[in-house]
DOGUZA-457159 format. One record per residue (C-alpha): x, z, y negated. Coordinates in steps of 0.05 Angstrom, whole numbers, plus 5000, padded with zeros to 4 digits. Each point is the difference from the previous one (the first is absolute). Example, Ala and Ser with C-alpha at 12.3 -4.5 7.8 and 13.67 -1.06 7.14 Angstrom:
% residues 2
((5246,5156,5090))
((5027,4987,4931))
//
This chain:
% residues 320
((5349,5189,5121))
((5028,5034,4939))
((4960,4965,4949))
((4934,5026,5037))
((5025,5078,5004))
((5012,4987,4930))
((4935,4972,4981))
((4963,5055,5051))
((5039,5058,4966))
((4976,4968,4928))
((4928,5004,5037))
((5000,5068,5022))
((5036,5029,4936))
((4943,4960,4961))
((4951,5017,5038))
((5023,5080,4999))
((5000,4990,4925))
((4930,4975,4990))
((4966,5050,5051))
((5040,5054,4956))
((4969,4975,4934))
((4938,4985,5024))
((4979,5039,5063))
((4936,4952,5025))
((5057,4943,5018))
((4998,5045,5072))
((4932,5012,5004))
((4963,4959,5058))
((4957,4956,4961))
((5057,4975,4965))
((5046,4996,5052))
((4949,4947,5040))
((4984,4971,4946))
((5087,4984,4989))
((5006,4981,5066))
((4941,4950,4997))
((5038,4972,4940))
((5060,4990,5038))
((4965,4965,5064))
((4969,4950,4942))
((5060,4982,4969))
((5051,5012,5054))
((4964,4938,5042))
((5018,4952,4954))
((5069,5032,4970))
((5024,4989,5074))
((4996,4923,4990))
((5020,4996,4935))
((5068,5033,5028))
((5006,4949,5052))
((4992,4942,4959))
((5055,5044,4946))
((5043,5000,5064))
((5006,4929,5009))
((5024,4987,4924))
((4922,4995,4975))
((4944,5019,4959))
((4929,5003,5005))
((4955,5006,4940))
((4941,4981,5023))
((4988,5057,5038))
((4940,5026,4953))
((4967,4933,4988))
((5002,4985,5079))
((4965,5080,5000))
((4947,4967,4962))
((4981,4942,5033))
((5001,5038,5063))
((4955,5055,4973))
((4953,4947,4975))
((4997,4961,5065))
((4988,5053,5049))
((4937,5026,4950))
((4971,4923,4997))
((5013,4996,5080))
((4972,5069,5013))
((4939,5006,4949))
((4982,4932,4984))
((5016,4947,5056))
((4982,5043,5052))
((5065,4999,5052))
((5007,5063,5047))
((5060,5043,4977))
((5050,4982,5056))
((4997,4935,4973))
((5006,5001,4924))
((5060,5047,5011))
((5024,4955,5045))
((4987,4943,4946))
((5025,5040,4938))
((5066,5015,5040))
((5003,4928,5019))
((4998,4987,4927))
((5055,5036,4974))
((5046,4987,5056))
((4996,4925,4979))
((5010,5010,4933))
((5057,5043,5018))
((5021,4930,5046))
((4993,4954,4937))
((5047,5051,4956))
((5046,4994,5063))
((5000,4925,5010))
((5004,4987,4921))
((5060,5048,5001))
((5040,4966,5062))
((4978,4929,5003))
((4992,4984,4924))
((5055,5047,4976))
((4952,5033,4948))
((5029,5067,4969))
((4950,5055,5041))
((4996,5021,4919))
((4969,4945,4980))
((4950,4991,5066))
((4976,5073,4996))
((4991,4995,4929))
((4959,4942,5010))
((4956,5029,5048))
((4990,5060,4961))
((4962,4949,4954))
((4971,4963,5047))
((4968,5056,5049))
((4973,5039,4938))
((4980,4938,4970))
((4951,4974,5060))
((4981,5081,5029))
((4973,5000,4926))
((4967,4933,5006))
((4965,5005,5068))
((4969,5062,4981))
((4979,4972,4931))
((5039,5051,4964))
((4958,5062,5024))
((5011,5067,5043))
((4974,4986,5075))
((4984,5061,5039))
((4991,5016,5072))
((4929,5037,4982))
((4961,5040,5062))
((5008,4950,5042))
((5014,5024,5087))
((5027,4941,5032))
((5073,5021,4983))
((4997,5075,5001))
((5054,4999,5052))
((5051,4960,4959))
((4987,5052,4945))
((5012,5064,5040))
((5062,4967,5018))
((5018,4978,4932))
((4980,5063,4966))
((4988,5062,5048))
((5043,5046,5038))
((5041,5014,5050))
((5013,5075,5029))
((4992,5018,4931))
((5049,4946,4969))
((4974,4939,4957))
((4998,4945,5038))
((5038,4950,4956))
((5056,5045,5010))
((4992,4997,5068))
((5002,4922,5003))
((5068,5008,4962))
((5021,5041,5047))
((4988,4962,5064))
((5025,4932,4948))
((5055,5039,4980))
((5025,5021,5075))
((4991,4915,5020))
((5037,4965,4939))
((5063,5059,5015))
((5009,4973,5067))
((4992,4926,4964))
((5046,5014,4950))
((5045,5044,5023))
((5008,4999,5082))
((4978,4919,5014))
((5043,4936,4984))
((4954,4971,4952))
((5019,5071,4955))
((5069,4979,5010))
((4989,4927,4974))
((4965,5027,4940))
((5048,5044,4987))
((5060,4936,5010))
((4957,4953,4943))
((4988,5056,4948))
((5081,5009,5004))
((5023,4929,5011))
((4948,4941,5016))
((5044,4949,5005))
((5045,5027,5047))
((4944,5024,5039))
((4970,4931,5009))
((5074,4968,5018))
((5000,5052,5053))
((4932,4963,5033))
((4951,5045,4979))
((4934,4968,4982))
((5006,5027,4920))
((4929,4972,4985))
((4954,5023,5056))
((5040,5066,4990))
((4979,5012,4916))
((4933,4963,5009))
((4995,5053,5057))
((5001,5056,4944))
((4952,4969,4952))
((4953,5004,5061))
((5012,5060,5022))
((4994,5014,4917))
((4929,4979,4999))
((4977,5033,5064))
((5018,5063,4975))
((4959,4985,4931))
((4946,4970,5039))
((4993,5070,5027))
((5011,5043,4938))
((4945,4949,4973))
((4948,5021,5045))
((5028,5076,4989))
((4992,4997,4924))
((4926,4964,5005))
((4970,5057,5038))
((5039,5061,4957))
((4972,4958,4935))
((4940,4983,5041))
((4996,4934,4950))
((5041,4950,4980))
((5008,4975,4924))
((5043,4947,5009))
((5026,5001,4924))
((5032,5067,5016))
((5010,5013,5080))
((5065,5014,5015))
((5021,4989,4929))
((5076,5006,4996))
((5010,5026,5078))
((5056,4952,5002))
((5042,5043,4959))
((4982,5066,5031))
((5018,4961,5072))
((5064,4982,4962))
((5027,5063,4968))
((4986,5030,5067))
((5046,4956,5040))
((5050,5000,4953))
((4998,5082,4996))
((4992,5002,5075))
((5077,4962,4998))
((4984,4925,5000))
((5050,4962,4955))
((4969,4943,4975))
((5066,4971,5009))
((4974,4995,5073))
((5023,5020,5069))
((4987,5076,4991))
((4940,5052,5011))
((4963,5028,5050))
((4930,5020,5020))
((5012,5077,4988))
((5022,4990,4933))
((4941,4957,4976))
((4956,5058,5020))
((5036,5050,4970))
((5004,4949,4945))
((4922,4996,4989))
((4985,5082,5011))
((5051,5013,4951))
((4966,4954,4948))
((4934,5027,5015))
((5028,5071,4986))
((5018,4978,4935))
((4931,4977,4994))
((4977,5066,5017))
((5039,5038,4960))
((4981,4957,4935))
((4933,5014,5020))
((4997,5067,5019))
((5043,5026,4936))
((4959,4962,4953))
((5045,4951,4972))
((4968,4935,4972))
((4978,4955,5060))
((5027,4938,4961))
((5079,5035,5007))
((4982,4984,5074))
((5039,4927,5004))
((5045,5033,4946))
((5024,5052,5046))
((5005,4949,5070))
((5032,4953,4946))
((5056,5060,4979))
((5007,5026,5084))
((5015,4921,5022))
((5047,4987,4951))
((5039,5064,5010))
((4994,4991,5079))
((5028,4929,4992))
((5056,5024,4948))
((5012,5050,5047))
((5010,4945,5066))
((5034,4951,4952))
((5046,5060,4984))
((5010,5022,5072))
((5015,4924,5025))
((5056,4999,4941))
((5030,5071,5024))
((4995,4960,5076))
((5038,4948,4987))
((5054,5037,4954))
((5013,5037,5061))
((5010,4943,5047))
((5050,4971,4953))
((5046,5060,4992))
((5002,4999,5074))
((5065,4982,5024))
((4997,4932,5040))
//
């Protein structure tokens, strides 16, 4: 719990700065529009964590963004289906893919590295090929204008992708943090090996996250098509991977494994976005923005790396 008063004091300190520089960080436009922000990339950074948890990465998150995207716009605009079913489809999609990172991870003993990478390559590659290397778009078309209000409209005034994160957000805390599964992830990020001698079903367990991985992007997929309202699969979710990351790892997830939580990877994600903001909002060069993320990661890792030293220092002068 430390590590996320930490981070939320860096957040509110931040975010105190930037509305003192720039006053129109507090104003209401830009305030929804933040929080929007945060639901889209929150979604996403949540499974990223989990799979972080276990001992793994993900870095196909973007890619798998893409295809997604792509898919639901084909299912939707050109082939037809009625919305409950190419959500259902698209989700179906991703949460297989997430399965084959899973089963490639466990059964083959593939470094998650190397998988993820792969599918980075491989998503991108055929989201750009089924769409011939062109921008779909979901056009004026009625037959799904439910699944966009709830993909892009409000609720009691709040955006509703921050909504969804909300209600996600409330679920994968009880998974992670109140449930025995939670526990087991927790156990293999720290020590596999001892966790599978102690009977514990290690595989189902990690291939478990990379599910629950692509769910969640399934879902920020669908988010991110209706906020772009098109898809150009050379660029969709370009790079989301990393965001996901650095907001895990800022949140408190060591990608040593076996440490984070839910309420960090949020605050995690809204304090990156701040940054965002405040790059924005006080005119500095847009292309400092992965230069700045890039500076905050390495100084929140530096800073856990620093913290776990101090930790164990102490332990040792303990007397026995």
């Amino acid at each position: 719990m430390k590590k996320e008063i930490g981070i939320f004091a860096l957040l509110v300190v931040l975010c105190g700065v930037t509305g003192f520089e720039n006053p129109r960080f507090f104003s209401h436009e830009n305030l929804i529009n933040t929080a929007n922000l945060i639901g889209l990339f929150g979604i996403f950074s949540i499974g990223v964590g989990l799979v972080i948890i276990t001992g793994g990465i993900d870095l196909s998150i973007g890619s798998m963004i893409a295809l997604n995207g792509m898919l639901l716009v084909l299912a939707l605009t050109e082939w037809h289906w009625a919305w409950p079913l190419a959500a259902a489809f698209v989700l179906a999609v991703t949460m297989l893919l997430g399965l084959g990172h899973g089963l490639l991870i466990t059964r083959f003993k593939m470094q998650p590295f190397i998988v993820t990478l792969c599918g980075l390559l491989l998503y991108r590659g055929i989201a750009r090929f089924i769409a011939n290397d062109t921008t779909k778009g979901f056009g004026g078309a009625e037959n799904f204008k439910a699944l966009q209000s709830l993909a892009s409209g409000n609720f009691l005034g709040l955006p509703m992708p921050f909504v969804i994160l909300i209600v996600i957000s409330a679920v994968m805390w009880v998974v992670l943090h109140r449930s025995v599964y939670g526990r087991y992830l927790f156990a293999i990020g720290r020590n596999e090996e001892a966790t599978r001698f102690s009977g514990i079903n290690t595989r189902w367990v990690v291939a478990g996250a990379y599910i629950i991985a692509g769910l969640l992007t399934g879902v920020s997929g669908i988010l991110f098509a209706f906020y772009t309202n098109s898809v150009t699969p050379s660029t969709q979710g370009n790079s989301y991977e990393l965001n996901g990351i650095a907001a895990a790892v800022l949140g408190g997830c060591s990608l040593r494994g076996g440490e984070g939580s839910i309420l960090g990877i949020l605050i995690g994600t809204a304090l990156l976005l701040v940054l965002q903001n405040l790059v924005n909002l006080l005119g500095i060069p847009s292309s400092l923005n992965y230069a700045v993320m890039g500076a905050v990661v390495l100084l929140g890792v530096l800073a856990d790396q620093m913290f776990q030293a101090r930790s164990a220092k102490k332990l040792a002068c303990q007397p026995k």
